[in-house]
C-alpha positions as CSV (number, residue, x, y, z in Angstrom):
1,X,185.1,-58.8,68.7
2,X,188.3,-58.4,66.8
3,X,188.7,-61.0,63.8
4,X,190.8,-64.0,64.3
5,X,194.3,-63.3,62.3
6,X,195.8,-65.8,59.6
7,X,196.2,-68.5,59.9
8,X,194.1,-69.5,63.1
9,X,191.1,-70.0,62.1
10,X,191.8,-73.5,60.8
11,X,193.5,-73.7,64.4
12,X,190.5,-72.4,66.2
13,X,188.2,-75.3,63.9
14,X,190.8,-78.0,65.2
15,X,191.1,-76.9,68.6
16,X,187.6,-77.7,69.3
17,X,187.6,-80.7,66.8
18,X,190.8,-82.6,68.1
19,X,191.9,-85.3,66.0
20,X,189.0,-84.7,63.1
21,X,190.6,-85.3,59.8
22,X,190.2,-81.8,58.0
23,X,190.6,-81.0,54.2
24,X,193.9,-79.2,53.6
25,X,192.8,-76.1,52.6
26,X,190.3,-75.7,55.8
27,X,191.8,-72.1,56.5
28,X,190.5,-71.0,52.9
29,X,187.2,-72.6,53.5
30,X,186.7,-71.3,57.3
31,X,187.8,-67.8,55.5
32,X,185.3,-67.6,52.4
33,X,182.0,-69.0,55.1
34,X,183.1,-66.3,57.6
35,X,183.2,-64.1,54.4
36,X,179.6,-64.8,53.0
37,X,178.7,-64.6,56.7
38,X,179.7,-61.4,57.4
39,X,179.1,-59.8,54.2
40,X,175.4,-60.8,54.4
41,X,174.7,-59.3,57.7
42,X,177.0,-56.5,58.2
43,X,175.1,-55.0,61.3
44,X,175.6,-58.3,63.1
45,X,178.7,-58.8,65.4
46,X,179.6,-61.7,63.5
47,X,183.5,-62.8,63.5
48,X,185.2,-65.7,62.9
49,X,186.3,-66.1,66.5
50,X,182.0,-66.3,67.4
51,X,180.9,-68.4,64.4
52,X,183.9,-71.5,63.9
53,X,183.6,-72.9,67.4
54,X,180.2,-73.4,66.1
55,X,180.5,-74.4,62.8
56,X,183.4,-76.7,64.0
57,X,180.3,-78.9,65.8
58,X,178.2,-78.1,63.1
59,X,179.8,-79.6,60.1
60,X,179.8,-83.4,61.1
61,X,182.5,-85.6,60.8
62,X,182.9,-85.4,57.0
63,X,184.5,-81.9,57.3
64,X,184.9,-81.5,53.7
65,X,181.2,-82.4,52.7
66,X,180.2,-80.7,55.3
67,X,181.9,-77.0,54.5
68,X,180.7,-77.7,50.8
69,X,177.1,-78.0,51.8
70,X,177.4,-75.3,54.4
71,X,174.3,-73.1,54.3
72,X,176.9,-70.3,55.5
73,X,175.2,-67.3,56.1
74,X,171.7,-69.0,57.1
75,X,173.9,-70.4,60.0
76,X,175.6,-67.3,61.0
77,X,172.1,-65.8,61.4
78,X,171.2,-68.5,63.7
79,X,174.4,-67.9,65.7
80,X,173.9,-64.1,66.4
81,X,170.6,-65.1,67.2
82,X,171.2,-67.7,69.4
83,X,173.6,-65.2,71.2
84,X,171.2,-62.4,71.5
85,X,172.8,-60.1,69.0
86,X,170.8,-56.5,68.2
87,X,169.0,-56.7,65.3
88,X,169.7,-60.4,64.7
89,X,165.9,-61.7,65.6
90,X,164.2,-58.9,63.8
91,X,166.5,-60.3,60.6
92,X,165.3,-64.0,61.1
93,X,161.9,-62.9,61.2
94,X,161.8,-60.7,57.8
95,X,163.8,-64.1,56.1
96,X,161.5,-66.8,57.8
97,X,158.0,-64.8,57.9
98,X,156.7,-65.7,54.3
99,X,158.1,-69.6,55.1
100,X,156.2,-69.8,58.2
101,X,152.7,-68.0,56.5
102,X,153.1,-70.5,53.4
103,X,153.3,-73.5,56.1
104,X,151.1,-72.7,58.8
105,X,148.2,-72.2,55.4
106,X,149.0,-76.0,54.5
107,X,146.9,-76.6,58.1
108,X,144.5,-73.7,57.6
109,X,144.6,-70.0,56.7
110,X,143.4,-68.5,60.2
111,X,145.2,-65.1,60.7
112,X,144.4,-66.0,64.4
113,X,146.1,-69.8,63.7
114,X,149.2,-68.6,62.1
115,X,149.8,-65.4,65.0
116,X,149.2,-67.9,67.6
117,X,151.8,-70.7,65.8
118,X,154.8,-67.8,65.3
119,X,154.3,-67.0,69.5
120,X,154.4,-70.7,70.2
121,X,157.3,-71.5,67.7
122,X,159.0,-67.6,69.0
123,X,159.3,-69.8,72.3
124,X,160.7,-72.7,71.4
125,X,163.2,-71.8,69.0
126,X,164.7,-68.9,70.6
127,X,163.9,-68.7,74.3
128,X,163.3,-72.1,75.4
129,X,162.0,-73.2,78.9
130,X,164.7,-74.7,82.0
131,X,164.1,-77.8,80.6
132,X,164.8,-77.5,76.6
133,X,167.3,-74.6,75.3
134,X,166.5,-72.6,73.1
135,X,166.1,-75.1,69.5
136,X,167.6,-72.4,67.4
137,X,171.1,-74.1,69.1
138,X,170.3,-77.3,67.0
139,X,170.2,-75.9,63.8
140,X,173.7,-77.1,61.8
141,X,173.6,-75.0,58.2
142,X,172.6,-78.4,55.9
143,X,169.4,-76.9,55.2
144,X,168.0,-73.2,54.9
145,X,167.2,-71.7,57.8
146,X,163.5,-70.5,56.2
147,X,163.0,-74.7,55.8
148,X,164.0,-75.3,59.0
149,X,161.5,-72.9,60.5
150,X,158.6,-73.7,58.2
151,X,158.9,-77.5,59.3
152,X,158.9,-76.6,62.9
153,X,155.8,-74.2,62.4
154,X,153.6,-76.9,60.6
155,X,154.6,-79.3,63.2
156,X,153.4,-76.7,65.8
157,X,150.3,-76.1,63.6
158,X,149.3,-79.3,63.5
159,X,149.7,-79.7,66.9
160,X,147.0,-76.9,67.3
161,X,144.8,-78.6,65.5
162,X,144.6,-82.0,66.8
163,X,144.4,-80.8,70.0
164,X,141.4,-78.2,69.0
165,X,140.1,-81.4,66.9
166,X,140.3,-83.9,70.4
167,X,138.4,-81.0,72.4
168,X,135.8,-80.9,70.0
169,X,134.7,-84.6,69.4
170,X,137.7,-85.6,67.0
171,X,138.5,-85.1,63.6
172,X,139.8,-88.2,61.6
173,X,141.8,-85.7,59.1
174,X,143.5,-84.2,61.3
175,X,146.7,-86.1,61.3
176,X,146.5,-86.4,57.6
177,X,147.6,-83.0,56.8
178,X,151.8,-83.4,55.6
179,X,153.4,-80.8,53.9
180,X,152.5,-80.0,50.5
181,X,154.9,-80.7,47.5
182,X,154.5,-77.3,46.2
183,X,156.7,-75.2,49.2
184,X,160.2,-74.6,47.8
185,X,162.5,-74.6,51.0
186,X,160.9,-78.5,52.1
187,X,161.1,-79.4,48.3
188,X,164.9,-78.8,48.2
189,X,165.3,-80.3,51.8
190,X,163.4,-83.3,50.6
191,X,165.7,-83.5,47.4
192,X,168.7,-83.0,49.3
193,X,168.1,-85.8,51.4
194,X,166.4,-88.3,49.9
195,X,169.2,-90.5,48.4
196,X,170.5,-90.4,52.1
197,X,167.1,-91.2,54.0
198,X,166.1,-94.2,51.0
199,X,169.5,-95.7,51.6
200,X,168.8,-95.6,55.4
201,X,165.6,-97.2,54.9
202,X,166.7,-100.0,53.3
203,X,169.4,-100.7,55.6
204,X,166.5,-100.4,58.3
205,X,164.1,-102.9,57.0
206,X,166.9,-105.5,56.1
207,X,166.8,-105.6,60.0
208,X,163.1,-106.0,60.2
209,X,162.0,-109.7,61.3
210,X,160.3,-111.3,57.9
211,X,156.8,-110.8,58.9
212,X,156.9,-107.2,59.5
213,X,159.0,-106.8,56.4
214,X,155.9,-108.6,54.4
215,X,153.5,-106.7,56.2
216,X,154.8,-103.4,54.9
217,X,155.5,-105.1,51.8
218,X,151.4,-105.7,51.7
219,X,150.3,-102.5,53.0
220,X,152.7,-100.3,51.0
221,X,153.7,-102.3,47.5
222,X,150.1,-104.0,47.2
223,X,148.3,-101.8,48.4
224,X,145.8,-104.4,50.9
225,X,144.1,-103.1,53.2
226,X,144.7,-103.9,57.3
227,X,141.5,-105.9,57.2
228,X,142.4,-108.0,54.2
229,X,145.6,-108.4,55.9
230,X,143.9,-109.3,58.9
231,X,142.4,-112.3,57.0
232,X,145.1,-113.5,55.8
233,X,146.8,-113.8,59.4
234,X,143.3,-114.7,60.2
235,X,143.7,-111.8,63.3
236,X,141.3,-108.4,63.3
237,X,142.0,-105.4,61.9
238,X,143.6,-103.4,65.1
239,X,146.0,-106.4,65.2
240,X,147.2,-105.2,62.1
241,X,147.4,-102.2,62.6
242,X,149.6,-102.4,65.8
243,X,151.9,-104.9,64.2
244,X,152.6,-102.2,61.6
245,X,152.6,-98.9,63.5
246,X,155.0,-101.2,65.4
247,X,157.2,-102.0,62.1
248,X,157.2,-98.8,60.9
249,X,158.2,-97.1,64.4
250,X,160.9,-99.6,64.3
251,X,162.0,-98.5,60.7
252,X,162.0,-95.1,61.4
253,X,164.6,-95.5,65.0
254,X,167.0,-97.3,62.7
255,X,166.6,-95.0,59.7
256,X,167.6,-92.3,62.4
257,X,170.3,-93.8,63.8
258,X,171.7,-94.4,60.3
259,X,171.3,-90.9,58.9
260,X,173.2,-89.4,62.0
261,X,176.0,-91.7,61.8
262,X,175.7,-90.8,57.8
263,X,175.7,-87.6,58.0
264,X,177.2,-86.9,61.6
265,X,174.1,-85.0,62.2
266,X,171.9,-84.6,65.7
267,X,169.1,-86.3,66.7
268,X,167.3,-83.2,67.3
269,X,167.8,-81.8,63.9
270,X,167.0,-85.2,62.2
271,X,163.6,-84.6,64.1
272,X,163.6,-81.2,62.5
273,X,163.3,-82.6,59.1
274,X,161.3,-86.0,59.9
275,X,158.2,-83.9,59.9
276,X,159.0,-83.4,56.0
277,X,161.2,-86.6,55.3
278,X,158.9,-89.0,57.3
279,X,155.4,-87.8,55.3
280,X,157.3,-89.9,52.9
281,X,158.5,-92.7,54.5
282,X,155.8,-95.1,53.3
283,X,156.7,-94.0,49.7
284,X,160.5,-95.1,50.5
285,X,159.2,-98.0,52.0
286,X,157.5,-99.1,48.7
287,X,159.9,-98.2,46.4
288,X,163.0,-100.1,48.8
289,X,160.4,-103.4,48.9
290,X,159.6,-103.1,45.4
291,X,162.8,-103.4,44.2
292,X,164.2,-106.1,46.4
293,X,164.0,-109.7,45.3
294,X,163.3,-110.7,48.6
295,X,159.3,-111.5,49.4
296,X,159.3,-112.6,52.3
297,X,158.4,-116.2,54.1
């Protein structure tokens, strides 16, 4: 595909962004990303006339912040993939195979686990089934592509295990195992994102009802227990619990619906990084209650 001439890709980015407001020197940000894109993988078919349609969806509403942060060449990668281009899977593979081995070991360090996880997460990302497309569409350049992957693998690995844990009797760790502080691509994605997610927690549990607010005020900033919560409301322990699964569930929609409107990102890749964000939502939880005045009734 030939390159798009001066000055249209700016026009190409607006013509499938009508009425956005764009930063005045969009044509020599759309030219250095397709520039960075291209020059990283030269045996791709990548142009500027395949990848700004995309990035024009990609980028959110805040067009500016949203070329700054741009994880340009990660995204192009994703494009030619997502469009079947020769070589491009074999690419993603060499730049997301140590990602995905480092992840999948988090859950265990079974050769057979992690070759069984990469077919699974093959699938999902970039074939899909009549019912979901292919997930490598979702992915919108705020993150590296590596980070993506590797969340999406632990998810899948965990998912292995709990349902290899149910078959065999149950095993109560199971869904304790989160992503370690110590892998690079989810410690930047957690960094990147944390002033965001904490400020969308807090604007979630102002719109908790005051009893749910003091019950994770309880469970998270004083550390009591469901049963010695459960004599204070003078209910049993599985009350407890349901009233804050139920609280925390409810703090977790709103916290998504704020970070998309935010950050003009999709539900589907907020879900891509809950797996890392949400391992510390009870941590956000405590330090937003901690800090506010307000202790409930």
């Amino acid at each position: 595909m030939a390159e798009v001439g001066e000055p249209e890709l700016a026009r190409l980015f607006v013509r499938e962004r009508p009425g956005i407001r764009v930063p005045a020197d969009l044509e020599v940000r759309l030219r250095a990303i397709v520039a960075r894109a291209t020059t990283a993988w030269p045996g791709l078919a990548l142009s500027g006339g395949r990848l700004i349609p995309r990035i024009a969806h990609a980028v959110g509403d805040d067009v500016a912040s949203g070329l700054a942060d741009f994880y340009a060449e990660d995204f192009a990668l994703a494009v030619a993939c997502a469009d079947g281009l020769p070589g491009a899977l074999s690419l993603c593979d060499k730049l997301c195979a140590a990602a995905i081995t480092v992840a999948v070991a988090r859950v265990d360090r079974s050769p057979d686990l992690r070759d069984e996880v990469r077919q699974i997460l093959w699938q999902r990302i970039f074939v899909g089934t009549p019912a979901q497309p292919p997930r490598i569409k979702s992915y919108a350049g705020r993150g590296p592509l590596a980070g993506w992957v590797a969340v999406a693998a632990q998810r899948v690995a965990l998912d292995l295990r709990r349902e290899e844990a149910r078959a065999s009797g149950g095993d109560p760790g199971a869904d304790q195992v989160l992503p370690a502080d110590d892998h690079p691509e989810i410690d930047y994605l957690r960094t990147r994102y944390k002033t965001e997610f904490e400020a969308a927690v807090r604007q979630a549990l102002s719109g908790l009802p005051d009893r749910d607010r003091l019950l994770l005020r309880l469970t998270t900033v004083s550390g009591l227990s469901h049963e010695q919560i459960g004599n204070i409301y003078g209910v049993n322990q599985s009350t407890v619990t349901r009233w804050i699964s139920r609280a925390r569930a409810q703090v977790l929609e709103a916290t998504e619906r704020e970070i998309c409107g935010r950050l003009g990102m999709q539900p589907a890749e907020f879900r891509s990084l809950a797996g890392m964000l949400v391992s510390r939502l009870d941590l956000s939880i405590s330090r937003v209650l901690a800090a506010s005045p307000d202790s409930g009734p």
